[in-house]
PQR file with spaces between the fields and no chain letter, atoms N, CA, C, O and H, PARSE charges and radii, in Angstrom:
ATOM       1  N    UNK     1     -11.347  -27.608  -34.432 -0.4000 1.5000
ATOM       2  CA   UNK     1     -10.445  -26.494  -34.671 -0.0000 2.0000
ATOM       3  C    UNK     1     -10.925  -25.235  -33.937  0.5500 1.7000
ATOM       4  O    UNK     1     -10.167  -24.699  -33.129 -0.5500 1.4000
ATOM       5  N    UNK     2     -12.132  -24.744  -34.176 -0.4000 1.5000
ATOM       6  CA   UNK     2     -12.532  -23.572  -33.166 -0.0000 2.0000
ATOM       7  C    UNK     2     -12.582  -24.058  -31.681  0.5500 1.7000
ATOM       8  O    UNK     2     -12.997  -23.158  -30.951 -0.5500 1.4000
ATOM       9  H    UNK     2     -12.748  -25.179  -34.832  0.4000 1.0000
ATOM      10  N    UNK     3     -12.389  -24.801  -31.256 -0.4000 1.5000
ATOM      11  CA   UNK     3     -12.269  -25.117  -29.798 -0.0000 2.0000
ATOM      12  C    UNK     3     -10.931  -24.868  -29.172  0.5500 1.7000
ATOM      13  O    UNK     3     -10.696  -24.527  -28.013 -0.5500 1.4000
ATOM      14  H    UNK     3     -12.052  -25.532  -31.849  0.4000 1.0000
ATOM      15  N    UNK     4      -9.866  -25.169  -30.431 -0.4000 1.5000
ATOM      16  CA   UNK     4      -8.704  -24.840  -29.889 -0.0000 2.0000
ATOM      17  C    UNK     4      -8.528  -23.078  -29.963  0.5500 1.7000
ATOM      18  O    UNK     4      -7.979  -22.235  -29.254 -0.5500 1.4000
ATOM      19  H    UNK     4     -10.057  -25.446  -31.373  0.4000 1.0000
ATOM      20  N    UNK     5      -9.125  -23.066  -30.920 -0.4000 1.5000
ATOM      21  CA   UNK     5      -8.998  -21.560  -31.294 -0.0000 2.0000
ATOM      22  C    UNK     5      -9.717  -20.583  -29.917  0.5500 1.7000
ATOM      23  O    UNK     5      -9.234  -19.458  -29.796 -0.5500 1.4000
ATOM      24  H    UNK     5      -9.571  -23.751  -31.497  0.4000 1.0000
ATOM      25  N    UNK     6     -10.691  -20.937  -29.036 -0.4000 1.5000
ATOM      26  CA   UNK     6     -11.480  -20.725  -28.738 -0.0000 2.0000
ATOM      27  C    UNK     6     -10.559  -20.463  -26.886  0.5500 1.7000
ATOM      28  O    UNK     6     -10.494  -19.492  -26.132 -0.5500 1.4000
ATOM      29  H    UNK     6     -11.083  -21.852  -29.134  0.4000 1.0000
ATOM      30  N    UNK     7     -10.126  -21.585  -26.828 -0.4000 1.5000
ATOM      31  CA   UNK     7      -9.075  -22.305  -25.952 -0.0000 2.0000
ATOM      32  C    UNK     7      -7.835  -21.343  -25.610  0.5500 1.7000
ATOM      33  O    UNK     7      -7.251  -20.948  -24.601 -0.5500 1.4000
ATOM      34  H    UNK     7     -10.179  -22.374  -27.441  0.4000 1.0000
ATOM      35  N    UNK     8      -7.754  -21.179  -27.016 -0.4000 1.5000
ATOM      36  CA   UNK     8      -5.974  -20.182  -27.206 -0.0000 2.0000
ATOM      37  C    UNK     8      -6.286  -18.741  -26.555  0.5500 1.7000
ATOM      38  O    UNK     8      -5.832  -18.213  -25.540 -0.5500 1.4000
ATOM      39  H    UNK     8      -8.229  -21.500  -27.836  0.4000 1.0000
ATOM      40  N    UNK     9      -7.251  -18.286  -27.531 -0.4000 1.5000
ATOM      41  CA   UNK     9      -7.798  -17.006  -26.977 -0.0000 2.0000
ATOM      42  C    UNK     9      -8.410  -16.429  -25.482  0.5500 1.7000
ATOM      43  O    UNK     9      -8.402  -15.292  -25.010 -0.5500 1.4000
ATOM      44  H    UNK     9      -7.619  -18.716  -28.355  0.4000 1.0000
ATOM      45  N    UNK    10      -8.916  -17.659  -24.978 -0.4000 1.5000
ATOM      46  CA   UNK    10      -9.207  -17.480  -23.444 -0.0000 2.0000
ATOM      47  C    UNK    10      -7.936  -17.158  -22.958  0.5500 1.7000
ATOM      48  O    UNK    10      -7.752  -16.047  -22.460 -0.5500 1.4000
ATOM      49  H    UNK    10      -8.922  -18.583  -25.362  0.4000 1.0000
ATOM      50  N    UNK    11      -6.893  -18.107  -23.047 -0.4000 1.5000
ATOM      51  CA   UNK    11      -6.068  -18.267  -22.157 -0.0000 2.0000
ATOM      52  C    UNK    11      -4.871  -16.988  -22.646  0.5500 1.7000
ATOM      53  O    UNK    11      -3.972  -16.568  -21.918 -0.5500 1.4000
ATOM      54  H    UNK    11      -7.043  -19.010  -23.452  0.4000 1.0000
ATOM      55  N    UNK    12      -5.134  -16.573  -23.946 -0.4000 1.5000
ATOM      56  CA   UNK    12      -4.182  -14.946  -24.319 -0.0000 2.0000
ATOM      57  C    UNK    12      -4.907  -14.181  -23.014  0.5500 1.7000
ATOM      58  O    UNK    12      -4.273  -13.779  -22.039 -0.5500 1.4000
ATOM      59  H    UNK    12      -5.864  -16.914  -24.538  0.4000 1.0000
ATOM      60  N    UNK    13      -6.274  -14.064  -23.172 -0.4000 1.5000
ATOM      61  CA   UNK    13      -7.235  -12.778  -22.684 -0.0000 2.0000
ATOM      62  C    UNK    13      -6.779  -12.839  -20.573  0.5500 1.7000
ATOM      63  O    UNK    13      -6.546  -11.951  -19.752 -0.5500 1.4000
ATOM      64  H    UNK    13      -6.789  -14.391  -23.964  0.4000 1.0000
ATOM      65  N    UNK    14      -6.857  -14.394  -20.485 -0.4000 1.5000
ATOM      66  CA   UNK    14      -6.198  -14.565  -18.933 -0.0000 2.0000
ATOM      67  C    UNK    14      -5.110  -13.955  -18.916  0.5500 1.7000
ATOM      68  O    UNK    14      -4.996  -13.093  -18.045 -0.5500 1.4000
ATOM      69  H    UNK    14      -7.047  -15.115  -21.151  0.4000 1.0000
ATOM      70  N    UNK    15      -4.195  -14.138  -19.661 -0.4000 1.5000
ATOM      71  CA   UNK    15      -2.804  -13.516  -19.862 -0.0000 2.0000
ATOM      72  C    UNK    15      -2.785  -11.823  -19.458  0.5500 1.7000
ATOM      73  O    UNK    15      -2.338  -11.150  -18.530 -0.5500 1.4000
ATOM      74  H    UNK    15      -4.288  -14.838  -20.369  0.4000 1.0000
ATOM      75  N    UNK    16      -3.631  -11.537  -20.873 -0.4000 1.5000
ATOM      76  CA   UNK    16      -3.448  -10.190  -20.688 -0.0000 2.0000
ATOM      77  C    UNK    16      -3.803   -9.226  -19.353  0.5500 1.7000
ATOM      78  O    UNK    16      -3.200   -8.343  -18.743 -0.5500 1.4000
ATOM      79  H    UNK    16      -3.994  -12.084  -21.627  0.4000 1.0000
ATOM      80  N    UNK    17      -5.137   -9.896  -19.235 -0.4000 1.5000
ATOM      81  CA   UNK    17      -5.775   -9.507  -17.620 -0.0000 2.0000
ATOM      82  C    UNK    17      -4.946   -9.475  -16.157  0.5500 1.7000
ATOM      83  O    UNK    17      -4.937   -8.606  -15.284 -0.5500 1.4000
ATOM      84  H    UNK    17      -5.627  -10.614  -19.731  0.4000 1.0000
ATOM      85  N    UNK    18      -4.276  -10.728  -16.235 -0.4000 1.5000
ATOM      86  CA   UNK    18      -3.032  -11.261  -15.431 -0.0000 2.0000
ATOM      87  C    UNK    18      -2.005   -9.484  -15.155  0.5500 1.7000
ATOM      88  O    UNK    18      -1.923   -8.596  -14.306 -0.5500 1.4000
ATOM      89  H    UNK    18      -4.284  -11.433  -16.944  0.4000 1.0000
ATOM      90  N    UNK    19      -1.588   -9.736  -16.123 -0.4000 1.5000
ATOM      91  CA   UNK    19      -0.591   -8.900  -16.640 -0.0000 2.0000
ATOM      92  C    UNK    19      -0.663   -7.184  -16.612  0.5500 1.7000
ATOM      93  O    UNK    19       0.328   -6.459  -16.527 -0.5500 1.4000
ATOM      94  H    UNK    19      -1.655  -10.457  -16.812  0.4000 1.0000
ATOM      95  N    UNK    20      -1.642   -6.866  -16.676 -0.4000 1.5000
ATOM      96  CA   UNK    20      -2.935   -5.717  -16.574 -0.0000 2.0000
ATOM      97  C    UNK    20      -2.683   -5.091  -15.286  0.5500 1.7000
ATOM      98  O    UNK    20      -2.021   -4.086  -15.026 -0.5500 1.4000
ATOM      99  H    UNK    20      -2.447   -7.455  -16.745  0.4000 1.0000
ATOM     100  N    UNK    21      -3.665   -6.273  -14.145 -0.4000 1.5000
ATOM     101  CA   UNK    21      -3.475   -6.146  -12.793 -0.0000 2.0000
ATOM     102  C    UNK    21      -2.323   -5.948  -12.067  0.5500 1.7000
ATOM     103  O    UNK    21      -2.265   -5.178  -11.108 -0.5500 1.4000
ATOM     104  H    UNK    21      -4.203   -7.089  -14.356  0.4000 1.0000
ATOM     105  N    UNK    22      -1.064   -6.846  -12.626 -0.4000 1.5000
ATOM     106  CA   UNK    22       0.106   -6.438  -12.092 -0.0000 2.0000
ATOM     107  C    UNK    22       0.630   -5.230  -12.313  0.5500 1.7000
ATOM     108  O    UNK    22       1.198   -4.698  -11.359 -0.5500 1.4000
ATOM     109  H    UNK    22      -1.111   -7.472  -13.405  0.4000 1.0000
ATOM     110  N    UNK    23       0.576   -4.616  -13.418 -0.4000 1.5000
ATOM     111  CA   UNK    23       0.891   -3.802  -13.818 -0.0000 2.0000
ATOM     112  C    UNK    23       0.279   -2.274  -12.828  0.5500 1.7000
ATOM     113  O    UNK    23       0.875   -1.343  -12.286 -0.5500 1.4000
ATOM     114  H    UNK    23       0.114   -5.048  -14.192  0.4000 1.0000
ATOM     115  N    UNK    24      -0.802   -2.550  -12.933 -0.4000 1.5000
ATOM     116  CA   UNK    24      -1.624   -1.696  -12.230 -0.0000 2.0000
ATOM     117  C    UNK    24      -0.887   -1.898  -10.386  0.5500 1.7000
ATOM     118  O    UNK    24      -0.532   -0.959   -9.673 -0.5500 1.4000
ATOM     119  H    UNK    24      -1.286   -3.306  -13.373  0.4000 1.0000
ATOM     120  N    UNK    25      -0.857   -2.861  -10.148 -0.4000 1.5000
ATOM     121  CA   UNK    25      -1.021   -2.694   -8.767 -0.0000 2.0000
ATOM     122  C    UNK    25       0.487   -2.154   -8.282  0.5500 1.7000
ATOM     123  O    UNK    25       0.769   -1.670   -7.186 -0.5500 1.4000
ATOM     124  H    UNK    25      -1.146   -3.624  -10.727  0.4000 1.0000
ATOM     125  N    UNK    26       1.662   -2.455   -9.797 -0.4000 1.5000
ATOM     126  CA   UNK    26       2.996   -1.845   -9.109 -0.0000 2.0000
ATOM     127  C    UNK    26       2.618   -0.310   -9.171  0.5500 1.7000
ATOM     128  O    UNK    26       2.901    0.473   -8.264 -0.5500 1.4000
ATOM     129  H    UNK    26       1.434   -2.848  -10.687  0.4000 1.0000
ATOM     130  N    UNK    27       2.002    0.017  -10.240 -0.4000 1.5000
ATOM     131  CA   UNK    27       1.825    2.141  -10.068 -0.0000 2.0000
ATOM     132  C    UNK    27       1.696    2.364   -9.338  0.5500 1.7000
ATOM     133  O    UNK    27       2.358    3.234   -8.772 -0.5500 1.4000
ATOM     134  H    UNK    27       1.772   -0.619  -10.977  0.4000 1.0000
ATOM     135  N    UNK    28       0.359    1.473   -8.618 -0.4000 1.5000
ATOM     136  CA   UNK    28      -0.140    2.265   -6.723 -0.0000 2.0000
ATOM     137  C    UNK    28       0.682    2.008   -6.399  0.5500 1.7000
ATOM     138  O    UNK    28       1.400    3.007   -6.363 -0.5500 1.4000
ATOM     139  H    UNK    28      -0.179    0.766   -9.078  0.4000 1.0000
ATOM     140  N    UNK    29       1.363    0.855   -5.942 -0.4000 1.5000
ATOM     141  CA   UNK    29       2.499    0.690   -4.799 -0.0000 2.0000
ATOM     142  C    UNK    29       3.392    2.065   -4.864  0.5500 1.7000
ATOM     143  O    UNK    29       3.592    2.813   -3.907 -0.5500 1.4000
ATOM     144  H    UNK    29       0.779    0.044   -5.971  0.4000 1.0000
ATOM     145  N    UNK    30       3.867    2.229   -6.150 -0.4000 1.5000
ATOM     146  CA   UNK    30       5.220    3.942   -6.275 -0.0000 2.0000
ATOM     147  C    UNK    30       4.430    4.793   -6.091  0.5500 1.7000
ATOM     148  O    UNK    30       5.055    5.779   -5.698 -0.5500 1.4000
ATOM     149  H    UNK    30       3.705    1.622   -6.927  0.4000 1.0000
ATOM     150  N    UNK    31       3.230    5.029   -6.154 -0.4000 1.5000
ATOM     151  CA   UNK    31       2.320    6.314   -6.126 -0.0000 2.0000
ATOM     152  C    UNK    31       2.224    6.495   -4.384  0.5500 1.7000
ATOM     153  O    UNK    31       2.620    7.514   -3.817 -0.5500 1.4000
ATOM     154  H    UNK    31       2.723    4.228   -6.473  0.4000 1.0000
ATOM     155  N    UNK    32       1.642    5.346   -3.686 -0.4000 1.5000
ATOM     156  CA   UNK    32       1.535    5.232   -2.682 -0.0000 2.0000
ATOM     157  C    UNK    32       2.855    5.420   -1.124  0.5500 1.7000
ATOM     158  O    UNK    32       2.641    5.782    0.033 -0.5500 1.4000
ATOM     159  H    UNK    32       1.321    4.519   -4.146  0.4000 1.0000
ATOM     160  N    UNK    33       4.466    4.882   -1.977 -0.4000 1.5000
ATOM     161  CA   UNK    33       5.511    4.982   -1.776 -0.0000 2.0000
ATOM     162  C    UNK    33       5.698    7.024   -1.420  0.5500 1.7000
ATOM     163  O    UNK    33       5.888    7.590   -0.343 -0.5500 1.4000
ATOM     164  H    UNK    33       4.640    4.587   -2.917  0.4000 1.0000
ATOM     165  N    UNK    34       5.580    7.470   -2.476 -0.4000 1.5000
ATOM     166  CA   UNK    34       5.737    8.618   -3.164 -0.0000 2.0000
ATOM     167  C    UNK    34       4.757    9.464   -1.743  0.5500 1.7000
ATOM     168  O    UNK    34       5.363    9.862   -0.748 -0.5500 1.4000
ATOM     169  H    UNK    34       5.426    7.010   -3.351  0.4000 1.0000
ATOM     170  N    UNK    35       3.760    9.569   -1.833 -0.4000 1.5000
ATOM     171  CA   UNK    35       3.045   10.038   -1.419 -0.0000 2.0000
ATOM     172  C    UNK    35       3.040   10.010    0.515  0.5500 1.7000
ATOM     173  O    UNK    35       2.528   10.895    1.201 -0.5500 1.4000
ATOM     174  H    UNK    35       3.268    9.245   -2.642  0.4000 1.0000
ATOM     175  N    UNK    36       3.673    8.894    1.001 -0.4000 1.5000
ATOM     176  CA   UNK    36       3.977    8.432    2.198 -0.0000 2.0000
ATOM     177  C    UNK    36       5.237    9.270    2.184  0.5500 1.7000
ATOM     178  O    UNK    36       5.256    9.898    3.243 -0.5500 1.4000
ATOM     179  H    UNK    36       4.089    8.176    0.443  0.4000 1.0000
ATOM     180  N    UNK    37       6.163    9.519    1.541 -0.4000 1.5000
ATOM     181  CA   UNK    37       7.514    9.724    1.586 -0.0000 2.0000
ATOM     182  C    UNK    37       7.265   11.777    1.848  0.5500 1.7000
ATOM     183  O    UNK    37       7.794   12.429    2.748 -0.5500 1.4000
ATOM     184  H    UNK    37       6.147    9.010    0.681  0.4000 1.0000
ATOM     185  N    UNK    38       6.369   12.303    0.797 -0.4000 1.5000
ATOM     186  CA   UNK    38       6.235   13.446    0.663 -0.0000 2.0000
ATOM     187  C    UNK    38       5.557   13.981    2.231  0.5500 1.7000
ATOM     188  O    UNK    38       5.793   15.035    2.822 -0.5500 1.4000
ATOM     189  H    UNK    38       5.939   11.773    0.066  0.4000 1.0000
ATOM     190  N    UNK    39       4.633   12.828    2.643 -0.4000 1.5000
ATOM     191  CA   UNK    39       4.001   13.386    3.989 -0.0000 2.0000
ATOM     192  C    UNK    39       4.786   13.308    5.346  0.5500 1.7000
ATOM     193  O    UNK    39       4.268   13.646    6.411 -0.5500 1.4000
ATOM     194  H    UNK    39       4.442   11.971    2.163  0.4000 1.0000
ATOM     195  N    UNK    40       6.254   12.774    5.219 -0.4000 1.5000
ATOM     196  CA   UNK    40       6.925   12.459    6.360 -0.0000 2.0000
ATOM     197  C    UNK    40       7.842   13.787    5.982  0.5500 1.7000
ATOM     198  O    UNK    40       7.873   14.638    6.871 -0.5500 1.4000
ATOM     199  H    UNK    40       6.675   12.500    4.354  0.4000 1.0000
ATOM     200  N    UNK    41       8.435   14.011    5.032 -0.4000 1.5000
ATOM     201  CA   UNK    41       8.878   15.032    4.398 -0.0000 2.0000
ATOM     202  C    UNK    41       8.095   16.590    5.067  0.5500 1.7000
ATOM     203  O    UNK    41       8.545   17.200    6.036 -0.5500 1.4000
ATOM     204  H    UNK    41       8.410   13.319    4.310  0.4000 1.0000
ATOM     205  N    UNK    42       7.422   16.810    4.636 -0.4000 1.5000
ATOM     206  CA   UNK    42       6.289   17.965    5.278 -0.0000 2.0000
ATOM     207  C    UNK    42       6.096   17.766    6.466  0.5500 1.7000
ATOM     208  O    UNK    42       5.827   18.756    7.147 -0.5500 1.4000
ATOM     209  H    UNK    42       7.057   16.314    3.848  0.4000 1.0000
ATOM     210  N    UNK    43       6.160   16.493    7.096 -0.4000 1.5000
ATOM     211  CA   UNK    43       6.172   16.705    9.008 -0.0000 2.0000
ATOM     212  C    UNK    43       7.288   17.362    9.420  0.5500 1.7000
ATOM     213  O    UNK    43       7.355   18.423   10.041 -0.5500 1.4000
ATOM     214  H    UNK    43       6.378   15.689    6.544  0.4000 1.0000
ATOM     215  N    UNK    44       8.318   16.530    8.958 -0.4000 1.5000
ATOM     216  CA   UNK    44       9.815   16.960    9.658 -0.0000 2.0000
ATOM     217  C    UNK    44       9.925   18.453    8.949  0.5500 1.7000
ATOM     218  O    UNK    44       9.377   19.149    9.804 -0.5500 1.4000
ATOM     219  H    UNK    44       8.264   15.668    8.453  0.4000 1.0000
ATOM     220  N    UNK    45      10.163   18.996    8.298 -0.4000 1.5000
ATOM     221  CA   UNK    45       9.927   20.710    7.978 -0.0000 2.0000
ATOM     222  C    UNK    45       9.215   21.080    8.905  0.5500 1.7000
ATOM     223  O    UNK    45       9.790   21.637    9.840 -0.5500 1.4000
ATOM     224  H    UNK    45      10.607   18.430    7.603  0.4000 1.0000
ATOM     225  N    UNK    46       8.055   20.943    8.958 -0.4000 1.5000
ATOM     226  CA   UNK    46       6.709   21.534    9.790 -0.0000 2.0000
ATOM     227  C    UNK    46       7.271   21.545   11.525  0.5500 1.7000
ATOM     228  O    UNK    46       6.825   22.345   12.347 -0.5500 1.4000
ATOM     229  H    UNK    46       7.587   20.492    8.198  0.4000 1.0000
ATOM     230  N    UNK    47       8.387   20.421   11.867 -0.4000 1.5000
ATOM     231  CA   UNK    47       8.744   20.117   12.989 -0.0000 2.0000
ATOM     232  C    UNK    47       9.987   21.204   13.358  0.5500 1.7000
ATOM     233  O    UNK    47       9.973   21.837   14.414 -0.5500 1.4000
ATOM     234  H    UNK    47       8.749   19.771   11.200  0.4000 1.0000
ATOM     235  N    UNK    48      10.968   21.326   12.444 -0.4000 1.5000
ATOM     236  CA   UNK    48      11.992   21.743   12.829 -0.0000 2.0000
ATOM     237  C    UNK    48      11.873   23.172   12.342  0.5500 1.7000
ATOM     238  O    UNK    48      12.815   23.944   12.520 -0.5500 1.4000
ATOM     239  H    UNK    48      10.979   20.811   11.587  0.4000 1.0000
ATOM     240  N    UNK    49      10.070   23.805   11.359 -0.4000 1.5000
ATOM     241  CA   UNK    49      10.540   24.968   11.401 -0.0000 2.0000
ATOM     242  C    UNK    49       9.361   25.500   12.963  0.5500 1.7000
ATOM     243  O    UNK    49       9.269   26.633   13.437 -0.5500 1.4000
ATOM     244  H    UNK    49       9.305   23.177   11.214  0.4000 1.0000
ATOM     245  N    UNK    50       8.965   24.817   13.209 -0.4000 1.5000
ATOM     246  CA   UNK    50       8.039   25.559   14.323 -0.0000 2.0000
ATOM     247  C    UNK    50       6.892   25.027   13.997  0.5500 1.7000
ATOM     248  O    UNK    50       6.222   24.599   14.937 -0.5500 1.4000
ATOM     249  H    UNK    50       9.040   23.897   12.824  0.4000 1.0000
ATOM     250  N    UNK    51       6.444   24.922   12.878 -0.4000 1.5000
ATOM     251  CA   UNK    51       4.904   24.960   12.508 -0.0000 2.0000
ATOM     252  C    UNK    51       4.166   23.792   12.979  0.5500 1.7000
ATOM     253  O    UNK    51       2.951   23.918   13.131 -0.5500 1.4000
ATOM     254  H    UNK    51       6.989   25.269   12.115  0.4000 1.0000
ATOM     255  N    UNK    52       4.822   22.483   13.275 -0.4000 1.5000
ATOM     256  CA   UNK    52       3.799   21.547   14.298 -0.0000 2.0000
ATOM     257  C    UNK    52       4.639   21.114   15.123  0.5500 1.7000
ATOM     258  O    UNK    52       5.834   21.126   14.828 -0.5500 1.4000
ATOM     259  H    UNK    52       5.809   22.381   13.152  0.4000 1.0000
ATOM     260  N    UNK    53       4.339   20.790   15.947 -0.4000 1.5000
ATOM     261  CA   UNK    53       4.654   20.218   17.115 -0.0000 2.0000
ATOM     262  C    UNK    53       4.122   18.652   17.189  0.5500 1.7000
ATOM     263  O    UNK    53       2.927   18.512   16.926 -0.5500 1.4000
ATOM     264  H    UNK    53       3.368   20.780   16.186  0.4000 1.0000
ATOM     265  N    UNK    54       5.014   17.228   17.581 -0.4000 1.5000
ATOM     266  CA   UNK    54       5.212   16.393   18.227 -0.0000 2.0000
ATOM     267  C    UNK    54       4.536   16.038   18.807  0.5500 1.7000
ATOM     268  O    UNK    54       4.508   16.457   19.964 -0.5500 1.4000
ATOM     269  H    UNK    54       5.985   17.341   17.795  0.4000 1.0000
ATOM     270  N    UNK    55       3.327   14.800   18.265 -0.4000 1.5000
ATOM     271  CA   UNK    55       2.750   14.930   19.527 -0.0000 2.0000
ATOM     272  C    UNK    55       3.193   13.070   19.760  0.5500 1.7000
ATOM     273  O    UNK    55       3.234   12.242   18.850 -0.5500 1.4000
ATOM     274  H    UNK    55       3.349   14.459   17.325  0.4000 1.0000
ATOM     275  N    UNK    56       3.529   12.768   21.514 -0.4000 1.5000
ATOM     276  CA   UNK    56       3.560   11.965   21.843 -0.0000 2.0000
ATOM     277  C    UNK    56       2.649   10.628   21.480  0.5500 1.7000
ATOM     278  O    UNK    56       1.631   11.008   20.902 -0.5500 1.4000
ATOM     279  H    UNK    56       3.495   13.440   22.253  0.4000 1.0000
ATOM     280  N    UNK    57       2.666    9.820   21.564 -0.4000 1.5000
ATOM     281  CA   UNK    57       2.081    8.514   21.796 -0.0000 2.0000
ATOM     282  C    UNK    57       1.938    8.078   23.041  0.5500 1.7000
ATOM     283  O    UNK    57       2.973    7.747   23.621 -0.5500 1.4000
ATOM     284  H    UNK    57       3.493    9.511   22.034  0.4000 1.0000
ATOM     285  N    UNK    58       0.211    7.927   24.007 -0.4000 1.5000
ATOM     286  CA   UNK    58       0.118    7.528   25.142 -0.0000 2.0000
ATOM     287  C    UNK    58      -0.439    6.379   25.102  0.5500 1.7000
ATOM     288  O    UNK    58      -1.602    6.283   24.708 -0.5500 1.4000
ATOM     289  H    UNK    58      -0.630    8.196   23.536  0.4000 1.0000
ATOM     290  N    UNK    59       0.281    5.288   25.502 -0.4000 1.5000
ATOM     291  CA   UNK    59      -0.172    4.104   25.773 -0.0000 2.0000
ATOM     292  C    UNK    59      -0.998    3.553   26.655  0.5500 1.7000
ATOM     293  O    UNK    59      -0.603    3.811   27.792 -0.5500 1.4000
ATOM     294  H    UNK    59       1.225    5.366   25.822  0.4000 1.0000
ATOM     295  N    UNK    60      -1.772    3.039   26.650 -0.4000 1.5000
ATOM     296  CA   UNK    60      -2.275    2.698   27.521 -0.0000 2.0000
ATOM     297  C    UNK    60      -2.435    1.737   28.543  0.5500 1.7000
ATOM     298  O    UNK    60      -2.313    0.639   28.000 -0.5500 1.4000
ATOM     299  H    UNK    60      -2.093    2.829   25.727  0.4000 1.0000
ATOM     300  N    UNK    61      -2.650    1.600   29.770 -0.4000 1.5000
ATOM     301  CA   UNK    61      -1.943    0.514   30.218 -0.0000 2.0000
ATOM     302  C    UNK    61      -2.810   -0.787   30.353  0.5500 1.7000
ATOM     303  O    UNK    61      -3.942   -0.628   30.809 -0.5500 1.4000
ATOM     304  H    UNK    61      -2.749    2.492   30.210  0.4000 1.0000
ATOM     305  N    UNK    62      -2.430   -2.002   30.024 -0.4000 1.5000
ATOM     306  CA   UNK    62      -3.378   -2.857   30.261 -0.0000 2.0000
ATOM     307  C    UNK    62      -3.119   -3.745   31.777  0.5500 1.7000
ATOM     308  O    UNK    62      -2.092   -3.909   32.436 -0.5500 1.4000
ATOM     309  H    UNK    62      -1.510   -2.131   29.653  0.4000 1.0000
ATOM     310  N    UNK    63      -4.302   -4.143   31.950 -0.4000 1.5000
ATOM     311  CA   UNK    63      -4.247   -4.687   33.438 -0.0000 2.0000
ATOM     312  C    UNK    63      -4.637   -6.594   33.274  0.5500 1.7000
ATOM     313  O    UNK    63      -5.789   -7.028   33.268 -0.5500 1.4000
ATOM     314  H    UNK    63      -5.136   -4.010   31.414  0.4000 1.0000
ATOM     315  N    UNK    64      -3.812   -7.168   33.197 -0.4000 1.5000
ATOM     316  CA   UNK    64      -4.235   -8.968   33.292 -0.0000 2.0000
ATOM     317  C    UNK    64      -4.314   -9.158   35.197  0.5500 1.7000
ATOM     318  O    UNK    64      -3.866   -8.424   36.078 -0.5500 1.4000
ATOM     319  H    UNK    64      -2.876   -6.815   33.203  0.4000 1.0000
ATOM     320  N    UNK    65      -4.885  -10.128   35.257 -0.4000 1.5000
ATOM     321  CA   UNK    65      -5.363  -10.856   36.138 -0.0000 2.0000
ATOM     322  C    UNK    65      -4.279  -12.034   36.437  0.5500 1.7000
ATOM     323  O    UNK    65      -3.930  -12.886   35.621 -0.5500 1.4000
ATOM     324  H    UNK    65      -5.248  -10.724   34.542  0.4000 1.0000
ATOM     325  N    UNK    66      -3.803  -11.899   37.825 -0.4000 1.5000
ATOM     326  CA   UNK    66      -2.993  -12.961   38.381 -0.0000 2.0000
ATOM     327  C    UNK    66      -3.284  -13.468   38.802  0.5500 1.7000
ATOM     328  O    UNK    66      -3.903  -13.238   39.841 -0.5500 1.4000
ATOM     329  H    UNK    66      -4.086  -11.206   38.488  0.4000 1.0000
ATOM     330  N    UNK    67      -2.964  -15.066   38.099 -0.4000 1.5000
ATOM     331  CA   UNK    67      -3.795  -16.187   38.831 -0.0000 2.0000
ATOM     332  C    UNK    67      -2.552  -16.722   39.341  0.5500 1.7000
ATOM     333  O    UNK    67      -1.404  -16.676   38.900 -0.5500 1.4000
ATOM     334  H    UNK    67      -2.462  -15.253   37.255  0.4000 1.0000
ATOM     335  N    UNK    68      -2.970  -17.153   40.199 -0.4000 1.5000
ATOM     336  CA   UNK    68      -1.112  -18.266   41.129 -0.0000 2.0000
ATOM     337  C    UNK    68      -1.739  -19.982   41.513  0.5500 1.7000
ATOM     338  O    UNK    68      -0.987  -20.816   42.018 -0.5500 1.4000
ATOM     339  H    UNK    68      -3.903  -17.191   40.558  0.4000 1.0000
């Protein structure tokens, strides 16, 4: 009888832990959402009132080797 008992309770405590983590990891995701959203927000202001400027992306060029 305590084995099952023993048994049951592991597998509540997996549960809860399970359940815990998910829980947890959707907050960051909206926190993280939130926070990405607010900093694109503050660029484009910052852009269209003057206060930063654009800066390009320079690529760089890569060079392969032609073999024939």
């Amino acid at each position: 009888m305590t084995k099952v008992i023993d048994k049951a309770t592991g597998q509540f405590c997996m549960m809860m832990e399970h359940g815990f983590a998910e829980e947890m990891n959707a907050q960051e995701d909206v926190t993280n959402r939130q926070s990405d959203q607010e900093g694109w927000i503050g660029r484009i202001r910052g852009a269209i009132g003057g206060d930063e400027k654009a800066e390009p992306f320079h690529f760089k060029p890569q060079v392969r080797s032609l073999t024939l």
